[in-house]
Each structure stands twice: as structure tokens, then as C-alpha cells.
MIDOFI-601783 format. One record per residue (C-alpha): residue number from 1; chain; x, y, z. Coordinates in nm, 3 decimals, always signed. Layout:
// MIDOFI-601783
r nr->NUM&kette->A&c1->X&c2->Y&c3->Z $
...
This chain:
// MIDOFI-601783
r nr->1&kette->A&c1->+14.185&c2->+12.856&c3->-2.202 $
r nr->2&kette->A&c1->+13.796&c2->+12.843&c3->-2.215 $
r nr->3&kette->A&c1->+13.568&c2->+12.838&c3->-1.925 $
r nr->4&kette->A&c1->+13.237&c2->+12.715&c3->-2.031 $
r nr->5&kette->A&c1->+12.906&c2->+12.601&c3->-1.838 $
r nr->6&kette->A&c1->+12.700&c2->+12.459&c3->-2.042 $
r nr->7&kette->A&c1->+12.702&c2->+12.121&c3->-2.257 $
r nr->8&kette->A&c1->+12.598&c2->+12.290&c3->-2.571 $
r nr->9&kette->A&c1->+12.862&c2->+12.523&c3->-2.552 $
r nr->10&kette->A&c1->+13.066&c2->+12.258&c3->-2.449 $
r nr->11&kette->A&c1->+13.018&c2->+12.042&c3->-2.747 $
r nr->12&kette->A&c1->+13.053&c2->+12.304&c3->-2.953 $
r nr->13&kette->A&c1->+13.382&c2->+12.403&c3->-2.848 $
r nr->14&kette->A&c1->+13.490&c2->+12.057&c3->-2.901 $
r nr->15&kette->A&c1->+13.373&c2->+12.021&c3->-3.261 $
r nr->16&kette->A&c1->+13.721&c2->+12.155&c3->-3.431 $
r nr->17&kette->A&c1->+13.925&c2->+11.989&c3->-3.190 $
r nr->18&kette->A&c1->+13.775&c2->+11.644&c3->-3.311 $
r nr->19&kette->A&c1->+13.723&c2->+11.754&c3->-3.718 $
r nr->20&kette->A&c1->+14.131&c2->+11.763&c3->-3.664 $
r nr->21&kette->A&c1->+14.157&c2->+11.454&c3->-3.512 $
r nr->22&kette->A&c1->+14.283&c2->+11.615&c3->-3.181 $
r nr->23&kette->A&c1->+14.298&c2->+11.322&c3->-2.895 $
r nr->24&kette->A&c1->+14.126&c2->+11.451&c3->-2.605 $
r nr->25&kette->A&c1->+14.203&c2->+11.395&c3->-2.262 $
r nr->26&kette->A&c1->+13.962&c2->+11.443&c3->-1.977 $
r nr->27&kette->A&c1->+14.033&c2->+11.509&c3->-1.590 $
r nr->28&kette->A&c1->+13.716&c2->+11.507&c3->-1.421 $
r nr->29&kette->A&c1->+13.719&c2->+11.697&c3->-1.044 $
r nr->30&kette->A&c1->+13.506&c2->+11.856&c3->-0.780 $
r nr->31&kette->A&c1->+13.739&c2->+12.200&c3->-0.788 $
r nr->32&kette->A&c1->+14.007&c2->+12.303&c3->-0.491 $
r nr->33&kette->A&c1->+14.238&c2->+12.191&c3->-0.677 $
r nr->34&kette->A&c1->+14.559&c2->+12.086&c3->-0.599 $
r nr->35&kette->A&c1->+14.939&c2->+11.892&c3->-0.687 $
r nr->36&kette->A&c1->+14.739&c2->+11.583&c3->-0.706 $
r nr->37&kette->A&c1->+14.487&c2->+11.685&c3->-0.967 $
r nr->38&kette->A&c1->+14.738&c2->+11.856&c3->-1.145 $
r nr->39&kette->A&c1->+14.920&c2->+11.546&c3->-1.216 $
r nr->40&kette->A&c1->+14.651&c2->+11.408&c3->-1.365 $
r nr->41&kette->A&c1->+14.623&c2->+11.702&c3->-1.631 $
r nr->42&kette->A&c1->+15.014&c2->+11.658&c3->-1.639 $
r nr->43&kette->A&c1->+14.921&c2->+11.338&c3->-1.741 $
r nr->44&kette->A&c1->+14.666&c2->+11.364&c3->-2.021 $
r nr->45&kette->A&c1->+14.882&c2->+11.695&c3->-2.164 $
r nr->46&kette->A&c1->+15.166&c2->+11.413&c3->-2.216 $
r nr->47&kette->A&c1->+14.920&c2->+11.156&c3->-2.389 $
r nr->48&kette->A&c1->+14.670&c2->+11.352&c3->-2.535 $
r nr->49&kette->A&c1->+14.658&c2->+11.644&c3->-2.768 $
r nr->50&kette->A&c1->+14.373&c2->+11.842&c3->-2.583 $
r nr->51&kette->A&c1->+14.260&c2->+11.836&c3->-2.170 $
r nr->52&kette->A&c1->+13.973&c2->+11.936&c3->-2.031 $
r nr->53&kette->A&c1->+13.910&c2->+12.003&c3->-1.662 $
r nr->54&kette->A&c1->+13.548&c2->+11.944&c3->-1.507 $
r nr->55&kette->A&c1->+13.492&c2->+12.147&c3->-1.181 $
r nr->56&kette->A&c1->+13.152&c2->+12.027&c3->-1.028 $
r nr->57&kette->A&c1->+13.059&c2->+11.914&c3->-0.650 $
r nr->58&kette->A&c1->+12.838&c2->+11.667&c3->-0.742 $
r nr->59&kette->A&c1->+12.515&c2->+11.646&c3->-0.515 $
r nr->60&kette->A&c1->+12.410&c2->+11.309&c3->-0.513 $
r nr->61&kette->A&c1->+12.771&c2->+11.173&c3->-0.411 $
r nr->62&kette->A&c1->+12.728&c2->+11.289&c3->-0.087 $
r nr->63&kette->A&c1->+12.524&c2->+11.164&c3->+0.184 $
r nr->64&kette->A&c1->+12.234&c2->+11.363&c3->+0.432 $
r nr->65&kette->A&c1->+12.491&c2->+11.427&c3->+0.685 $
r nr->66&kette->A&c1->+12.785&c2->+11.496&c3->+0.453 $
r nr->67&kette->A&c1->+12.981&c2->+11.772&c3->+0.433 $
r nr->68&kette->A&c1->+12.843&c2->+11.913&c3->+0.061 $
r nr->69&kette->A&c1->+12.755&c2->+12.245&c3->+0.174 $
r nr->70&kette->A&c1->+13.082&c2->+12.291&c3->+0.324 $
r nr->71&kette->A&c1->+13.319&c2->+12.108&c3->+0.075 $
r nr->72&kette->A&c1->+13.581&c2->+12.353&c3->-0.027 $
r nr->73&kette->A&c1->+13.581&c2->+12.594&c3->-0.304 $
r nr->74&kette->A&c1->+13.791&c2->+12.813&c3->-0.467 $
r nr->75&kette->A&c1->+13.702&c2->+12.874&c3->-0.870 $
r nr->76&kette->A&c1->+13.889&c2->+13.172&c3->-0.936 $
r nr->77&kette->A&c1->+14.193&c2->+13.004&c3->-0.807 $
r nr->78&kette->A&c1->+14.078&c2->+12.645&c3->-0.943 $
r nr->79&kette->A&c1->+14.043&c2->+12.881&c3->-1.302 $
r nr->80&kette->A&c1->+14.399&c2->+12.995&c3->-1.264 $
r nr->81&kette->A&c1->+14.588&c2->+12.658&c3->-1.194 $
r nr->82&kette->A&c1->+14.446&c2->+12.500&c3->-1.481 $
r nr->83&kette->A&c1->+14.557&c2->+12.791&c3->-1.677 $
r nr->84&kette->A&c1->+14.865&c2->+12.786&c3->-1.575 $
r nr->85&kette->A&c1->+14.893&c2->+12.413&c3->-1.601 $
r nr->86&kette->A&c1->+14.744&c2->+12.371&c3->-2.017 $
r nr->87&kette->A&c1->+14.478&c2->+12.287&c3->-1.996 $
r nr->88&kette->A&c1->+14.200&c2->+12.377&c3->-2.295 $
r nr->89&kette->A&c1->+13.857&c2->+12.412&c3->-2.146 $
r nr->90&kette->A&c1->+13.715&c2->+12.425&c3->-1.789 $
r nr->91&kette->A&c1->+13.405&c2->+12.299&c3->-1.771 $
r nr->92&kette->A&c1->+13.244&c2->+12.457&c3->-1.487 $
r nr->93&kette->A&c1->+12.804&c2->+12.347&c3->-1.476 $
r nr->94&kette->A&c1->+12.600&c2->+12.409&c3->-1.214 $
r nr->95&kette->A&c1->+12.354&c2->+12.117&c3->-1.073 $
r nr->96&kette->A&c1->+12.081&c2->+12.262&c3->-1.251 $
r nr->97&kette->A&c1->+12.247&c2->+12.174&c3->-1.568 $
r nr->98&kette->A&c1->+12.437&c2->+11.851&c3->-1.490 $
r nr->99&kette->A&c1->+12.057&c2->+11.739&c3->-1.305 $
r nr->100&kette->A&c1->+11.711&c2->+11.968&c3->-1.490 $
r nr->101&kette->A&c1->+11.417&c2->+11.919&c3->-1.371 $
r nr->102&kette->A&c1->+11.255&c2->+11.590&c3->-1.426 $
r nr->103&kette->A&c1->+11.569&c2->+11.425&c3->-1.380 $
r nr->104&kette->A&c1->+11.562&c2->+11.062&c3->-1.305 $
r nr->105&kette->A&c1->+11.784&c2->+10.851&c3->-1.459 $
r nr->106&kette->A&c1->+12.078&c2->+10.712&c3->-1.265 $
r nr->107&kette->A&c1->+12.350&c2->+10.433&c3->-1.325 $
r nr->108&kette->A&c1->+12.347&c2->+10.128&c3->-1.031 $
r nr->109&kette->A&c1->+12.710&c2->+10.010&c3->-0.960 $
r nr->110&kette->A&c1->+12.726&c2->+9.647&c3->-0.882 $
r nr->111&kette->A&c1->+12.963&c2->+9.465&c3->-0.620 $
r nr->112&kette->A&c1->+13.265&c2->+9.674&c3->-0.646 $
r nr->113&kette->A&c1->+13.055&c2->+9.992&c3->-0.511 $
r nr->114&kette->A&c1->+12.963&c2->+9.795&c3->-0.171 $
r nr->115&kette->A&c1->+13.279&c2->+9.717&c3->+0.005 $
r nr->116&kette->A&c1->+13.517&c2->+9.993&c3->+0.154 $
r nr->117&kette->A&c1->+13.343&c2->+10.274&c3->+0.117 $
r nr->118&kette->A&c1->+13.005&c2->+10.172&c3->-0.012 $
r nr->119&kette->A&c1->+12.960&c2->+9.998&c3->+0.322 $
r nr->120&kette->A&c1->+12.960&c2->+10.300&c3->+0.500 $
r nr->121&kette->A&c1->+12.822&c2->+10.587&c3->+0.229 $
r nr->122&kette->A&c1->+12.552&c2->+10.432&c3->+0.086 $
r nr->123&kette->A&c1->+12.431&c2->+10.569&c3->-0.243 $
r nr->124&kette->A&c1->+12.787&c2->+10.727&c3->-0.268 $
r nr->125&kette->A&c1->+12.887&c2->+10.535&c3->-0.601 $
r nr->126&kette->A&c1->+12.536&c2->+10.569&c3->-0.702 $
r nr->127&kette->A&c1->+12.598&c2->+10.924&c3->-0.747 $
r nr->128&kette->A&c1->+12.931&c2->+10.872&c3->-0.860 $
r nr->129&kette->A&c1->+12.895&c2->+10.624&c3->-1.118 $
r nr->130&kette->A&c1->+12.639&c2->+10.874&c3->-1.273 $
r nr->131&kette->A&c1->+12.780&c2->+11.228&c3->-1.260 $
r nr->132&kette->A&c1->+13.068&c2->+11.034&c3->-1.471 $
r nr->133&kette->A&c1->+12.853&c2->+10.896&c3->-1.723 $
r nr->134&kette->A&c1->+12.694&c2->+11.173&c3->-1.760 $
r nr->135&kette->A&c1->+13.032&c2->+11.373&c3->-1.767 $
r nr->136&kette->A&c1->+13.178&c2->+11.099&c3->-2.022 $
r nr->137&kette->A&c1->+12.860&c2->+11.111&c3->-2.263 $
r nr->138&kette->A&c1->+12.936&c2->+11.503&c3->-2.232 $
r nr->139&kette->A&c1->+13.306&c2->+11.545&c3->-2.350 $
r nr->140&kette->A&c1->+13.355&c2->+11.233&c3->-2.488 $
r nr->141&kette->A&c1->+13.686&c2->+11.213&c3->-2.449 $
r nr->142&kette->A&c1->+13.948&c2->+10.946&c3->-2.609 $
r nr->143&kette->A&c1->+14.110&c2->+10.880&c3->-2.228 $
r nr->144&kette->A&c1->+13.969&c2->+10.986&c3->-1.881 $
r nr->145&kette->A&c1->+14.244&c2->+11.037&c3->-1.571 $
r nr->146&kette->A&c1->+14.152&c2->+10.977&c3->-1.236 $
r nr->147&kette->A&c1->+14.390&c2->+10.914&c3->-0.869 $
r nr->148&kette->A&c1->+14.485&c2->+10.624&c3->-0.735 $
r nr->149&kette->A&c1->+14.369&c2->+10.749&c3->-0.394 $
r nr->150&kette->A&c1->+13.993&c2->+10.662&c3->-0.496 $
r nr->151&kette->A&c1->+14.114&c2->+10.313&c3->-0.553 $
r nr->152&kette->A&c1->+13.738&c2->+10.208&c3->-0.553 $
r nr->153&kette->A&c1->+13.635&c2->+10.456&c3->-0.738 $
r nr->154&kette->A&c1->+13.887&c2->+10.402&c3->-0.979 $
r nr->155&kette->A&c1->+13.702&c2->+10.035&c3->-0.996 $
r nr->156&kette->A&c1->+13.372&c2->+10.139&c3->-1.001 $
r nr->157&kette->A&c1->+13.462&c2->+10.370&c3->-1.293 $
r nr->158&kette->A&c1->+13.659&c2->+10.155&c3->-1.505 $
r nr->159&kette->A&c1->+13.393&c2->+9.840&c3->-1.460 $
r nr->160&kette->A&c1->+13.099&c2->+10.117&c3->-1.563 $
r nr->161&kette->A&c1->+13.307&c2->+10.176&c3->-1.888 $
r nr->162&kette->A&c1->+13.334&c2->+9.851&c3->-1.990 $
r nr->163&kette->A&c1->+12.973&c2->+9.691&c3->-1.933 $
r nr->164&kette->A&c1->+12.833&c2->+9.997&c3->-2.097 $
r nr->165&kette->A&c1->+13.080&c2->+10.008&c3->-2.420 $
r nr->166&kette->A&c1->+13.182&c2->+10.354&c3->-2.319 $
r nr->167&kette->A&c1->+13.477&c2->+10.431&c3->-2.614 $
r nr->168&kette->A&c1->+13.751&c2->+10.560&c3->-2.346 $
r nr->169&kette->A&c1->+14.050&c2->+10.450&c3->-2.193 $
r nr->170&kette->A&c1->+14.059&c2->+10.484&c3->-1.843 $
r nr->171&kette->A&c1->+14.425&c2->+10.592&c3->-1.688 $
r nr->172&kette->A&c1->+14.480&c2->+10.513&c3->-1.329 $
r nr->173&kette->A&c1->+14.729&c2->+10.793&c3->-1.191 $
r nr->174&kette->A&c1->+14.990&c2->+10.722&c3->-0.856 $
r nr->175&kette->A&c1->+14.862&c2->+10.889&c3->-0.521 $
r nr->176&kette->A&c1->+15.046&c2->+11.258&c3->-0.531 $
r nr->177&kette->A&c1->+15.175&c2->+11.297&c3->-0.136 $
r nr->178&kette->A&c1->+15.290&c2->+11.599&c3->+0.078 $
r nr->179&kette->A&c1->+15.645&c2->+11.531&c3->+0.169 $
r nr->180&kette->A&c1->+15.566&c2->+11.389&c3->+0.478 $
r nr->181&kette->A&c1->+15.344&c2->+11.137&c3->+0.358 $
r nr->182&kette->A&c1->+14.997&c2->+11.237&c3->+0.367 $
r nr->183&kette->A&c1->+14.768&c2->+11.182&c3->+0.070 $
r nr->184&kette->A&c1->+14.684&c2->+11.516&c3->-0.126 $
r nr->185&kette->A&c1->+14.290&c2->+11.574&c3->-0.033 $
r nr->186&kette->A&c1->+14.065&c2->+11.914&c3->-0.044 $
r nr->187&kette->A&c1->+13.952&c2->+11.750&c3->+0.265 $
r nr->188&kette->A&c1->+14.305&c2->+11.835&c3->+0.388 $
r nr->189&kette->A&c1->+14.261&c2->+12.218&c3->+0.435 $
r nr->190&kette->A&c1->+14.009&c2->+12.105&c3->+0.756 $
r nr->191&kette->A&c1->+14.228&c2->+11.980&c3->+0.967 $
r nr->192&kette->A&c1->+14.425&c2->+12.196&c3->+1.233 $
r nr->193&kette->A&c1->+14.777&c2->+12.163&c3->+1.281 $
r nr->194&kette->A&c1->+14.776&c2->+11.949&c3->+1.552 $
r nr->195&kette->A&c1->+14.509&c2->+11.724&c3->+1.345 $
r nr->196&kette->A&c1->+14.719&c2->+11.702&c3->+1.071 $
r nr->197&kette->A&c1->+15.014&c2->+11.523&c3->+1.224 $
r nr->198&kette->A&c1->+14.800&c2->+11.286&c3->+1.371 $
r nr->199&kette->A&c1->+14.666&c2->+11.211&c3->+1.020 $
r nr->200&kette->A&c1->+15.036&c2->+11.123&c3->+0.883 $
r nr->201&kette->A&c1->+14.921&c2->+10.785&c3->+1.110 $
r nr->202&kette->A&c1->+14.742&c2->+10.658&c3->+0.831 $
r nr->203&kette->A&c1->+15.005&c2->+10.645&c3->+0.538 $
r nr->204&kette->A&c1->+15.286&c2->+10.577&c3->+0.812 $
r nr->205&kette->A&c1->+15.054&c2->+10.222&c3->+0.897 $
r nr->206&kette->A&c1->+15.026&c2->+10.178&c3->+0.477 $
r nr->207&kette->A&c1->+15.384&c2->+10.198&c3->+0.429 $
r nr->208&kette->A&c1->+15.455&c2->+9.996&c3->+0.742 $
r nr->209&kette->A&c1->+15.224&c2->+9.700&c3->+0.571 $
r nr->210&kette->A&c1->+15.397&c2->+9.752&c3->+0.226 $
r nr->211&kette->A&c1->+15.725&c2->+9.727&c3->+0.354 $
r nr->212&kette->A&c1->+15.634&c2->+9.417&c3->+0.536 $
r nr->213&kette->A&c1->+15.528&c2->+9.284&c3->+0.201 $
r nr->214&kette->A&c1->+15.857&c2->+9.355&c3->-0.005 $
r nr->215&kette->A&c1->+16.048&c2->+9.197&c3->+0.236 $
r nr->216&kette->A&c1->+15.833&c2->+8.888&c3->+0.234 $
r nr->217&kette->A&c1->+15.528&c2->+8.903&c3->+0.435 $
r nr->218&kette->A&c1->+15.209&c2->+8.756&c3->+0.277 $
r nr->219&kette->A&c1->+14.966&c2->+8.671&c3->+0.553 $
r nr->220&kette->A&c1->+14.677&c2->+8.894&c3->+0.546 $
r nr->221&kette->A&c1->+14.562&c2->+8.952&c3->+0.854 $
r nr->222&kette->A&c1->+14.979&c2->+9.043&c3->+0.998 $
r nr->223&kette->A&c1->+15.001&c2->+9.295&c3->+0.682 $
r nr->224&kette->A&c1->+14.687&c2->+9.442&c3->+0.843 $
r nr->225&kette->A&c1->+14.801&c2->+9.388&c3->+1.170 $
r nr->226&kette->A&c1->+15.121&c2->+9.592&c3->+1.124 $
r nr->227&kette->A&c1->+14.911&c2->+9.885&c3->+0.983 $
r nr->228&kette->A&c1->+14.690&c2->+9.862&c3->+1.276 $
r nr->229&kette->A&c1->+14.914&c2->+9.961&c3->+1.495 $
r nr->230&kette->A&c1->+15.000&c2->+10.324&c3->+1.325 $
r nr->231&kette->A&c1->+14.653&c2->+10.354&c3->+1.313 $
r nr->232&kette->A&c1->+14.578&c2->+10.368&c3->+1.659 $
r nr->233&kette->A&c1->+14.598&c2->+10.741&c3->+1.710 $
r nr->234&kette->A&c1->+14.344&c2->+10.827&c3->+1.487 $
r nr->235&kette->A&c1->+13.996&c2->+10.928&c3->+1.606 $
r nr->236&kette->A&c1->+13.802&c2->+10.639&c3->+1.450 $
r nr->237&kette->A&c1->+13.931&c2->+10.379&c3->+1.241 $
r nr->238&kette->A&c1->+13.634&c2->+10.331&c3->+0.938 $
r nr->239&kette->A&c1->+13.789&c2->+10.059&c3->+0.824 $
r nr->240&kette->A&c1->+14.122&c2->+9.886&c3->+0.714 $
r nr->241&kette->A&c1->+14.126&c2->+9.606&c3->+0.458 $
r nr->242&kette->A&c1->+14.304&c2->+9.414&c3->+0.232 $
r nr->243&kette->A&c1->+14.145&c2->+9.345&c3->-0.122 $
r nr->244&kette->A&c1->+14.170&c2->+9.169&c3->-0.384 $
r nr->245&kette->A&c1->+14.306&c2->+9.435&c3->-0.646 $
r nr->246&kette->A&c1->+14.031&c2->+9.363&c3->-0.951 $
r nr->247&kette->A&c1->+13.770&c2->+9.225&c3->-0.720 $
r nr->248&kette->A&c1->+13.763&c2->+9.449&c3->-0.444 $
r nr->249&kette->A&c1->+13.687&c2->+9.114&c3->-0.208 $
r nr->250&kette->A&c1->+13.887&c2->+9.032&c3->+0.118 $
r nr->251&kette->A&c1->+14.220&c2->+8.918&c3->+0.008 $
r nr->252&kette->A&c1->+14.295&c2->+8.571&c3->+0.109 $
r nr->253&kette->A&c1->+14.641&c2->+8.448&c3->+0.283 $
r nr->254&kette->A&c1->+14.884&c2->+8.365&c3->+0.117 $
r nr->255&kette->A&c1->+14.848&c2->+8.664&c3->-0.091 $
r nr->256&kette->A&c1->+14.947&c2->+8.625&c3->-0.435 $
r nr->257&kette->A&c1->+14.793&c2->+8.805&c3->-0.656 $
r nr->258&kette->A&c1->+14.783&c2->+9.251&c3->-0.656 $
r nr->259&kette->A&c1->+14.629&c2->+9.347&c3->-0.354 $
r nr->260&kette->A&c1->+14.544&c2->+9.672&c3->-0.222 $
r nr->261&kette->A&c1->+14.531&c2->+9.807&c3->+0.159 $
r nr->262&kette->A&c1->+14.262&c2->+10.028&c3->+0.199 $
r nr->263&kette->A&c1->+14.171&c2->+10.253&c3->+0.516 $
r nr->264&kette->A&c1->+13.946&c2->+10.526&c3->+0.593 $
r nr->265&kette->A&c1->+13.955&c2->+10.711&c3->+0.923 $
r nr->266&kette->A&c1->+13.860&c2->+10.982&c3->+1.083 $
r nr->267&kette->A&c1->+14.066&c2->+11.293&c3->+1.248 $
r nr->268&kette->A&c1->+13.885&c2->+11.491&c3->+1.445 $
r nr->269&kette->A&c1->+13.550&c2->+11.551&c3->+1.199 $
r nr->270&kette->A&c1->+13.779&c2->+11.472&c3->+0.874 $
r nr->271&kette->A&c1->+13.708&c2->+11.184&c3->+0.689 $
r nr->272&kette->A&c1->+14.079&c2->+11.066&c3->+0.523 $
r nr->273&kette->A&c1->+14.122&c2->+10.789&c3->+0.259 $
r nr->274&kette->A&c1->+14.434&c2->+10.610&c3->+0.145 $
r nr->275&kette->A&c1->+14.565&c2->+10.276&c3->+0.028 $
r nr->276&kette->A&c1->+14.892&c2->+10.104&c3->-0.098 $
r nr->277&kette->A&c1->+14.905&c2->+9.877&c3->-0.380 $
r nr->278&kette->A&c1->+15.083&c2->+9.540&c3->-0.279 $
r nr->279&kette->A&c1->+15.186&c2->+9.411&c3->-0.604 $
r nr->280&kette->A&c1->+15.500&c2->+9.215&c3->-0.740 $
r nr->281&kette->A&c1->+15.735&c2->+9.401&c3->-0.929 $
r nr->282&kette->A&c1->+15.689&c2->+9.393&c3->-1.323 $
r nr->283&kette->A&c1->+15.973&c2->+9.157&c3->-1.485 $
């Protein structure tokens, strides 16, 4: 395995892999990693000949009063997980090379960045829908992986791609859980022990809604209703909706078309993210 940090090295690295035709597979990440981001290189070692791993906490994703400075890190142990997991090339920049100086060119989401989140981290998918631009245009990969537990971002990303004729396929990967439920986050590791089984609330109200739906249930505001009520133990409730699954609009009742139930909340200073897809089994 390399670890490079810089996009000319980068590119040059890459140069025999493509002169052989090698398919390249790209998981793009903000480092302490864990089982969830490993699934994603998992999943581009079975489709793709060669993965590469970005690890960069992208500044301008993250708001005045967000936790940047603090977000967790952990290279040398971020370095030795993708080793042990396949994968090619790290690609490890710091913001000085991802942003120079003079930098000012930045890619504008359009509706599906101001719902959910957007309403409440503004300029977030500004900063998003850039860093992976930029981070496409740099590897240039054949297929980019990301987690279902950014459903939005999984949007945002995979609208950007096709209005701007990026030549990728985008792969949506299943939300990786701790047995108990909870959504695989680096924002995990903040939360005390006591703060962490109040957190299980959020995918226990999820599941609630989804199971409603399989056996029936297609009235929006009950399958929100039902999740509501797990939800009630959590420090603030962000928001909990139910969207359209391509749109990213308020789902209307009676549902009938893929839907996804989104919530962000808070446990004790944590912000925690998760959603369920609501979707009719594939004949």
C-alpha cells in the first residue's frame, strides 16, 4: 500500500494502473475509520480491480460552530486498517493542497442540498459537493462508494455527477450497524456510556416506522408518528421526515413510491444521523 499527499504524486501513481486497464474504485472519507467504511472498500475490492482511500476533514463542510477542530483522528491507525483491508493507495492531503491560496472556485448544489440537513447546516453541501469534485477530478476513478447513512449526501453526490458529465458510477452502500442497532459514526466515540444507550432511540423509532410499513402502513404522518415516539428520549429532535427517495421532498400519503425516513438528533452535544429506506420489495 501507498500513502501519498499530493495530487501529482497521486496521478502519477495511478498512471500504470490505468495503461493496464485496471478499474479503479474510490472510497472517499474524513479518516477514523471504521466497520462502516470498511465495507465500502470491501465493496469496490469486489467490483473493481484497484481502491483507493481518501483521508481528509474537509474544512468548508463544517459550519462556525462545528466541531472541525475536534472531529476525530487517528491516521496511523486509519493507515493500518486500510492496509489490512487492500486497499492500493491512501491518499492523505492536507487543506493547503486540496484548497492553495487563491482558491475560489466552488460547486452550488441545488434543491436536494436544502432539505434535511441543508436546512439546518447551511453551506454544508456547499463544501461537500466540492471537496468531491475536486476529489473525483483527482483520482478519477471508474466507480465512487459512499454509505447509505448520508442518504442526502448520497443525493447530492450522485445529482452533481450527472449534471456535470462526471465519467463514474456512483455505488450506494447499506448503513453498517453495531449489533444493537446504532449507525456506525466517528461521531460515535463522543458519547458516554450512558449517552450511547439513549442514542439506540433513534434507529429503535426507524425500525419501529419500517416495520409499520411492511406490514401495511402507508400514511405519512403515522409512519412518522410511530418513530416519534422512540425518539422522545433524545436531547433534541433536529428533525424527522419522510422523503420522497429521488426528490428528497416531503413524501405524500398514501406512500407509494421509495421513501426514506430521515432523522437527526442530538445526544447530549452529539449530533447523530440515520434513516430507513421504505421501499417495496424487488420482484
Amino acid at each position: 500500500m501507498q500513502t501519498i499527499t499530493t495530487v501529482a504524486e497521486l496521478r502519477r501513481a495511478l498512471v500504470n494502473f490505468r495503461k493496464a486497464d485496471k478499474r479503479v474504485g474510490f472510497v472517499p472519507t474524513m479518516g477514523y475509520l471504521h466497520d462502516g467504511h470498511l465495507a465500502l472498500v470491501e465493496a469496490s475490492r469486489t467490483q473493481c480491480d484497484v481502491t483507493v482511500v481518501s483521508i481528509f476533514v474537509n474544512p468548508t463542510q463544517f459550519g462556525p460552530s462545528e466541531d472541525l477542530s475536534t472531529y476525530p483522528r487517528d491516521f496511523l491507525r486509519d493507515e493500518k486498517l486500510c492496509r489490512d483491508a487492500g486497499v492500493a493507495i491512501v491518499f492523505a492531503p492536507d487543506a493547503q493542497e486540496v484548497y492553495p491560496a487563491q482558491f475560489e472556485t466552488f460547486v452550488e448544489p441545488g434543491e436536494l442540498a436544502k432539505p434535511l440537513c441543508g436546512a439546518f447546516r447551511p453551506g454544508h453541501f456547499h463544501g461537500v459537493a466540492t471537496v468531491v469534485c475536486k476529489l473525483f477530478n483527482i483520482v478519477q476513478p471508474d466507480v465512487a462508494f459512499f454509505g447509505q447513512k448520508d442518504f442526502q449526501q448520497c443525493a447530492v453526490v450522485r445529482r452533481m455527477a450527472i449534471d456535470l458529465n462526471l465519467p463514474l458510477e456512483i455505488v450506494t452502500v447499506p448503513t453498517v450497524r453495531e449489533p444493537d442497532g446504532l449507525a456506525m459514526s466517528s461521531r460515535n466515540r463522543y458519547l458516554g456510556e450512558r449517552e450511547r444507550q439513549r442514542a439506540l432511540a433513534i434507529s429503535r423509532g426507524l425500525f419501529a416506522a419500517a416495520d409499520e410499513f411492511q406490514s401495511g402502513e402507508r400514511n405519512v404522518e403515522r409512519l412518522i408518528a410511530i418513530a416519534k415516539r422512540h425518539l422522545e428520549t433524545v436531547d433534541r429532535l433536529q428533525y424527522l421526515e419522510l422523503v420522497d427517495g429521488d426528490t428528497l421532498k416531503r413524501a405524500e400519503t398514501p406512500l407509494r413510491r421509495p421513501a426514506a425516513l430521515c432523522a437527526a438528533a442530538y445526544i447530549g452535544s452529539t449530533r447523530l444521523i440515520d434513516n430507513v429506506i421504505l421501499a417495496w420489495p424487488t420482484p
